[in-house]
N, C-alpha and C positions, 0 to 999 in steps of 0.2 A: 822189716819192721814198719817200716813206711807204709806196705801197700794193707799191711794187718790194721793201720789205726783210719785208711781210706775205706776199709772193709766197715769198719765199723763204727765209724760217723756216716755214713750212706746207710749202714741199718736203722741207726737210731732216728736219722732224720725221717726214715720213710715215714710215720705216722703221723706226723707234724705237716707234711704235705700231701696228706690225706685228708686230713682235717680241714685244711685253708681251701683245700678243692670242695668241701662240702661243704662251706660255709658262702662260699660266693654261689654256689650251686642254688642254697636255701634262699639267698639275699635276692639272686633271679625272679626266684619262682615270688618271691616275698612283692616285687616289685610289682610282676605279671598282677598277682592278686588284687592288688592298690587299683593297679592301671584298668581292668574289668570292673573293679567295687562304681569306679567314679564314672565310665562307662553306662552302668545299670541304673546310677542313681541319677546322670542325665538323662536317659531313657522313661525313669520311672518320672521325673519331674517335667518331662512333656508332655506324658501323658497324660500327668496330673490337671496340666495346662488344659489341657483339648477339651477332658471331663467339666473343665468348668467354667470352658467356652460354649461347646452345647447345651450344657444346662441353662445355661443367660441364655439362649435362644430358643429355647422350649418353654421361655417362660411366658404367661398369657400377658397380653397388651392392658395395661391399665385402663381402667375406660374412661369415659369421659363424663361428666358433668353437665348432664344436658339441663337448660334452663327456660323460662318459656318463650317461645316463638315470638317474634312480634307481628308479621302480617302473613294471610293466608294468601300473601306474599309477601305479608309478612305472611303480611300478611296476610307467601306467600306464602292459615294457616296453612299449617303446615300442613302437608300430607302429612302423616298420623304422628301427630308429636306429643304435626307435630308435626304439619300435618298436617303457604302461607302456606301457595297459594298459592308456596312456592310456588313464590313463592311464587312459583313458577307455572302450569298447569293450567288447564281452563283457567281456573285461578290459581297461580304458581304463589305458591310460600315467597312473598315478593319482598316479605323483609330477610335481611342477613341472618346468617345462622347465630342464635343466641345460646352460646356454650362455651361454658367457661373451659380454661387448658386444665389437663390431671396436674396432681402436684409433683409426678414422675411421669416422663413419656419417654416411650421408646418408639422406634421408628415402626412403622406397619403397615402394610397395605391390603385391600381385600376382604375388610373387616364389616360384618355387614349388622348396623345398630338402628334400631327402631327410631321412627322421628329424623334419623340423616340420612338416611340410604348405605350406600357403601361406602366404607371408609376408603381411599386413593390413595389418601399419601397421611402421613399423623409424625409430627418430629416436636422439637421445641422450639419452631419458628414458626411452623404453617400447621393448617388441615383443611385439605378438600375430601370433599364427598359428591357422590355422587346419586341422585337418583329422581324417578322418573315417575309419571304416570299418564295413562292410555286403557282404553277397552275397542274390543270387537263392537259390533252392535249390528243386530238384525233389528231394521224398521218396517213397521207396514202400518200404513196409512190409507190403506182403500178403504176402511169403515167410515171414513171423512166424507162429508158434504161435499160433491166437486165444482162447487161455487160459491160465491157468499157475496150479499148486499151489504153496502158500508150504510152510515146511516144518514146519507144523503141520496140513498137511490143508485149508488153507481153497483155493477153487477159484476164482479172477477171470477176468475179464474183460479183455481187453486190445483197447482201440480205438485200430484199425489205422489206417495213413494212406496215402493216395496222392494228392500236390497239390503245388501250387507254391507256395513263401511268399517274399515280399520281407523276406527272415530281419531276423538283426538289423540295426538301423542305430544307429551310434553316430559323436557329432560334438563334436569337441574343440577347445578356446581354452586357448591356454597362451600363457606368453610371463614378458617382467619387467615394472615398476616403477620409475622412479629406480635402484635400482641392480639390474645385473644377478645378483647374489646374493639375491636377494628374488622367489622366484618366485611364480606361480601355476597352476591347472591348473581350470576350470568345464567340465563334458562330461556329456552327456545321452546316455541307451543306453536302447533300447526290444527288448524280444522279439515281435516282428510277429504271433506265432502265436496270443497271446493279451492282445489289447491292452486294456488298460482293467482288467485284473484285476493284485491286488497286488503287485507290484515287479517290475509287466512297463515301468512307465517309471521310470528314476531318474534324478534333477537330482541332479549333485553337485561334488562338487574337494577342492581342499585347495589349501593354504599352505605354505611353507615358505625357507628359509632356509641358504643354503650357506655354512660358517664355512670350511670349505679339505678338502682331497681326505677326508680322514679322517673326517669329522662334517660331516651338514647332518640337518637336524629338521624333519619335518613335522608337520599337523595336520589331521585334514579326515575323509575315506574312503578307506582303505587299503586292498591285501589281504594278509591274510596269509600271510609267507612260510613255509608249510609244506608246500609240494613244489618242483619245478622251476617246474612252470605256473602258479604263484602269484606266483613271483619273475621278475618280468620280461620273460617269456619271450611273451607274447600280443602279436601274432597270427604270430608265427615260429613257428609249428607246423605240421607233414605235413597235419592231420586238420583242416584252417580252424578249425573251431571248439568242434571234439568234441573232448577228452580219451579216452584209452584207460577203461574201466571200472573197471580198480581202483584209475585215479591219482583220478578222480570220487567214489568211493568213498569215500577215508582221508581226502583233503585239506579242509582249511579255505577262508572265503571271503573276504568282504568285510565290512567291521566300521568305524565309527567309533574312533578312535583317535588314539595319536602315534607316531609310528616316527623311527628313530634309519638310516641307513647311511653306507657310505663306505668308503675304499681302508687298508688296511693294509700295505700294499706295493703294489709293481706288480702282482703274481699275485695276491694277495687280497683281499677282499671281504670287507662282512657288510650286513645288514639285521635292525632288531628293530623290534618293536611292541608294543605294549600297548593292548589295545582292549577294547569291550564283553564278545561273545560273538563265534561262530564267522563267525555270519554276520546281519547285522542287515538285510539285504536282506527287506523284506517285516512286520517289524516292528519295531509302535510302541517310542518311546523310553520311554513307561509301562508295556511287559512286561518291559522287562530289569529284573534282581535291582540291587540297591544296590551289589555288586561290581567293582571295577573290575578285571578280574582273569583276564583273556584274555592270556596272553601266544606270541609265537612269533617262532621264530628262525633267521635263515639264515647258513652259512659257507660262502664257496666257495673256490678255489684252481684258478688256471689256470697250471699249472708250465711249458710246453713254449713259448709263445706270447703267453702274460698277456693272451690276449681269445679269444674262441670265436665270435665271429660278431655281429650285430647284436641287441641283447636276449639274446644268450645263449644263441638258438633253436635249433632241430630243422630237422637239412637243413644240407647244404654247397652252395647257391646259389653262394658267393663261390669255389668251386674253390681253397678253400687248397694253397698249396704247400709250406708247412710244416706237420705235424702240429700241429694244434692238440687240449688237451687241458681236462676240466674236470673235477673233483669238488666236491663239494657236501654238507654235512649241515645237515638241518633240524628242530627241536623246536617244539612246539606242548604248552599245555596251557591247559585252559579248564573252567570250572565251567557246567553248562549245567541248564536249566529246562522244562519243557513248554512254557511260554507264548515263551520264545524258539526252540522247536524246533517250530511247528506242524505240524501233519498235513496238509500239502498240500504239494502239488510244484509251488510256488512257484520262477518263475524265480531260477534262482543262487541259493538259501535252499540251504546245506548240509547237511544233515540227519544226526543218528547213527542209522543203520541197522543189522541183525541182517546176515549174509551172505546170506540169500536176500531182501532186499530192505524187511522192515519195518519201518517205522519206530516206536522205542524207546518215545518219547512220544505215540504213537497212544492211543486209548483200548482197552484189554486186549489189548496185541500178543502173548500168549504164547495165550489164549485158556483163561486160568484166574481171570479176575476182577484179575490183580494190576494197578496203573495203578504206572506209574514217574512220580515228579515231579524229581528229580533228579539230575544222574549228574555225575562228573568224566570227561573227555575227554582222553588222553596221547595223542599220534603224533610216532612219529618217522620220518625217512627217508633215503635215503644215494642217491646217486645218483656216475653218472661218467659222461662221455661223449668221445666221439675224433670229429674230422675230417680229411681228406686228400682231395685230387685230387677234389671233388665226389661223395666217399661219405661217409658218417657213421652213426653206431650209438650210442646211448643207451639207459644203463639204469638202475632205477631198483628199489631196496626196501621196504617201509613195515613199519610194528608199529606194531599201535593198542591201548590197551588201555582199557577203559571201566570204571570203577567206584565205588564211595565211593556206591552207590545210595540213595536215599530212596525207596522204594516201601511197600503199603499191604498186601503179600503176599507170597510167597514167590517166587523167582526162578528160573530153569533155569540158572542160571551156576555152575562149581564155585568153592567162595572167594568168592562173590557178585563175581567178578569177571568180563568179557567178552574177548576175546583175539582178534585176529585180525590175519594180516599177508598178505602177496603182494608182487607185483611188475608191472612194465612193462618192454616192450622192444620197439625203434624202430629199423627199420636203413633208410637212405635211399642213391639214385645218383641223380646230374645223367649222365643215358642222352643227352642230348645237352645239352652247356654252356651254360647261364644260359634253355635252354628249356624240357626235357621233364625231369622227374623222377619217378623211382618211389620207390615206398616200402611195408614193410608192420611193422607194429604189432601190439601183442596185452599182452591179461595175463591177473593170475590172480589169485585170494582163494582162502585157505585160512582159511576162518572155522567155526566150531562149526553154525551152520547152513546151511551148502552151502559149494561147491567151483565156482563161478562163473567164466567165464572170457569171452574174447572174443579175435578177430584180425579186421585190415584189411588188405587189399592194394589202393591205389590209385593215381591216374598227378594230376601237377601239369602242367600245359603252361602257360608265360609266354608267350604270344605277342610281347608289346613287348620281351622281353629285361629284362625289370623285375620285382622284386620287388610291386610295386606294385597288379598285375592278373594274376591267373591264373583258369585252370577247372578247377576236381579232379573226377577219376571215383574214385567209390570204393563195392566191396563191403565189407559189414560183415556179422561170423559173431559171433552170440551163444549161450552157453550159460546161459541161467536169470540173465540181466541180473541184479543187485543193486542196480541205481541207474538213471535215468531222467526224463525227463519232457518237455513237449512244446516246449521249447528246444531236445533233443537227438532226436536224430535214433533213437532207441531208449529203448524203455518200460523200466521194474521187471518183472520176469520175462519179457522177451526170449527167444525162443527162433528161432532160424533167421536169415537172409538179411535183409537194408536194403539197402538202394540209393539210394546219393546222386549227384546232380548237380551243383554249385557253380560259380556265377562270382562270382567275391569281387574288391573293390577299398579297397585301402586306402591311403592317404595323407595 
């Protein structure tokens, strides 16, 4: 009886533990499923991650706010901004970089933006850029007179050229600091033609500080604005890197100093400076006098437009559609010394010269025993220019007057005073749009010892449609040069035919 009611509580039960076996069975699998679902859905939420960490990284770099340059180094203008002088360059954009930070930056390097070069580095503390400019250059100068009489009868020597130089090269670092008001501008410029002699390489910059469109104040290596080409305007020139003769002539250079610019309105402009001497390129800070007492000054006015172009330049590249118009006056004056005016034709050293070429401070430039030790130096000059439809024409006056002599003799000057003025004039076509352009140039001095002149007729071709890279052909016609030397493609007493080649790049 017993093992009948064993029999069949073990039947009944069997189902019942059939059931609890397939129920933990299901609760397994049930678990597995949970444990895979949260599995997938971390997997699927990393991924999610990644997609939208690469996409933040594909995104393009905000740009920047470029605003205008102050010298062609600022004034150093800048290479094409912009465009100064940099401002660095024969004339390097030699003011700091004027550009405001994006309202959003993200970090970049490599970034290459018109007016800075390449961007280096871009965060929301800093931004350096980087960039340069240089050309080849094929010169020939045998069509040159191979002597010339100064205008006291002495008879030279003129060593003619024909060769190829890897001309200037100049390489610029500008950018901000913590705050975008706070610039700087470091650029190094060498003249290839005569390397290792005095102030064929110069390390320089400057500092500076932008309070608002009105006032920003630098500090460092300036140049002075006492022409057009002093103010901004390098390398936006017809002529790459030559100046007409009598703007070389009148004008001032490069100087230690502090300079003041900024807007006055939309249409207007100024720049000033207060610096050593004319030009400190080439000499020690132990031969300037104790004076600080260089000064020079630029006003401009752009009424039709309220801009003329990038830097200011020479040439209507941009095919304005509206007359654009500028005028400009500039003063200079400066006390100057033998020992800051040496007798060599020191690259960029600006020298006061007679009209046929001699320099003041040589040792007896008249050729009557008299030595000059010091002279005051005035120039003034008036300038105006127009663009439209890819033509343009600029022109340009100067008065320089030299006196207050300290010399040891008697002088050839009436008034013991010196007097000389002239002109420049520049007419440009875009003969086919944003490629080929012509142009011809020329000036004159009307000085007490000669009547100097010169003109250029040559062709600019952009290949890439860029400002950036071109090849100039150009003849140059001199008459009895008054200025010269082997940066420039034409001697001190010049006489006949040059021949240039150029492939220039700048950026």
């Amino acid at each position: 009886m017993r093992l009948t009611r064993a029999i069949v509580a073990a039947i009944a039960a069997t189902p019942l533990l059939a059931i609890a076996a397939t129920d933990a069975s299901i609760e397994e699998r049930l678990r597995a499923l949970e444990q895979r679902q949260t599995q997938l859905e971390q997997q699927l939420a990393e991924r999610d991650a990644r997609i939208r960490e690469l996409e933040a990284k594909a995104q393009p770099v905000p740009a920047v706010v470029a605003g205008e340059a102050p010298l062609a180094a600022p004034p150093l203008s800048q290479p094409d901004a912009a465009p100064v002088p940099a401002t660095a360059v024969e004339e390097p954009t030699l003011g700091a970089l004027d550009a405001k930070a994006p309202e959003e930056t993200e970090s970049s390097w490599g970034r290459y933006e018109g007016g800075k070069g390449i961007v280096l580095a871009r965060s929301e503390d800093a931004e350096v850029a980087f960039s340069a400019f240089t050309y080849i250059r094929y010169l020939n100068q045998l069509a040159l007179d191979d002597t010339y009489t100064d205008a006291f009868g002495r008879t030279k020597d003129l060593d003619r050229r024909n060769d190829v130089q890897f001309q200037k090269v100049t390489l610029n670092f500008k950018g901000w600091l913590f705050d975008p008001d706070f610039r700087f501008l470091f650029y190094t410029w060498t003249s290839n033609t005569s390397q290792g002699q005095s102030a064929q390489v110069v390390v320089a910059g400057n500092l500076s500080y932008h309070f608002n469109d009105a006032f920003s104040l630098a500090g460092g290596i300036g140049a002075l604005p006492s022409t057009r080409t002093t103010n901004y305007t390098f390398p936006n020139w017809l002529r790459v890197d030559n100046r007409t003769m009598a703007d070389e002539f009148f004008r001032g250079s490069y100087t230690s100093g502090i300079w003041a610019w900024g807007k006055l309105s939309d249409k207007v402009g100024y720049r000033a400076m207060l610096g050593n001497n004319l030009s400190q390129l080439g000499i020690d800070a132990s031969e300037l006098d104790a004076n600080f007492n260089t000064f020079s000054g630029a006003l401009w006015w752009m009424p039709t437009t309220g801009e003329f172009g990038p830097a200011q330049g020479f040439g209507d590249f941009e095919q304005h559609e509206e007359l654009a118009t500028l005028f400009s006056a500039h003063l200079t004056r400066s006390r100057e010394d033998a020992q800051a005016q040496p007798g060599l034709d020191d690259f960029e050293n600006s020298q006061i010269r007679l009209s046929d070429g001699t320099l003041i401070f040589q040792e007896d430039p008249f050729g009557t025993g008299t030595q000059i030790r010091k002279a005051t130096y005035r120039m003034a000059a008036l300038s105006a220019g127009a663009k439209y439809d890819g033509f343009s024409l600029d022109g340009e006056y100067y008065w320089r007057w030299v006196d207050d002599f300290r010399a040891n003799g008697p002088l050839p000057f009436d008034d013991d005073e010196m007097f000389d003025h002239g002109f420049q004039l520049q007419g440009s076509a875009m003969v086919v749009p944003k490629t080929l352009q012509a142009y011809v140039s020329g000036s004159k001095i009307y000085g007490e010892f000669g009547e100097p002149w010169d003109v250029a007729l040559g062709l600019n071709w952009f290949p890439m449609q860029r400002r950036e890279l071109r090849l100039n052909v150009q003849g140059l016609y001199l008459e009895d040069s008054a200025t010269g030397g082997s940066s420039l493609p034409y001697l001190v007493g010049s006489n006949g035919w040059v021949f240039t080649t150029d492939v220039m790049l700048n950026f």
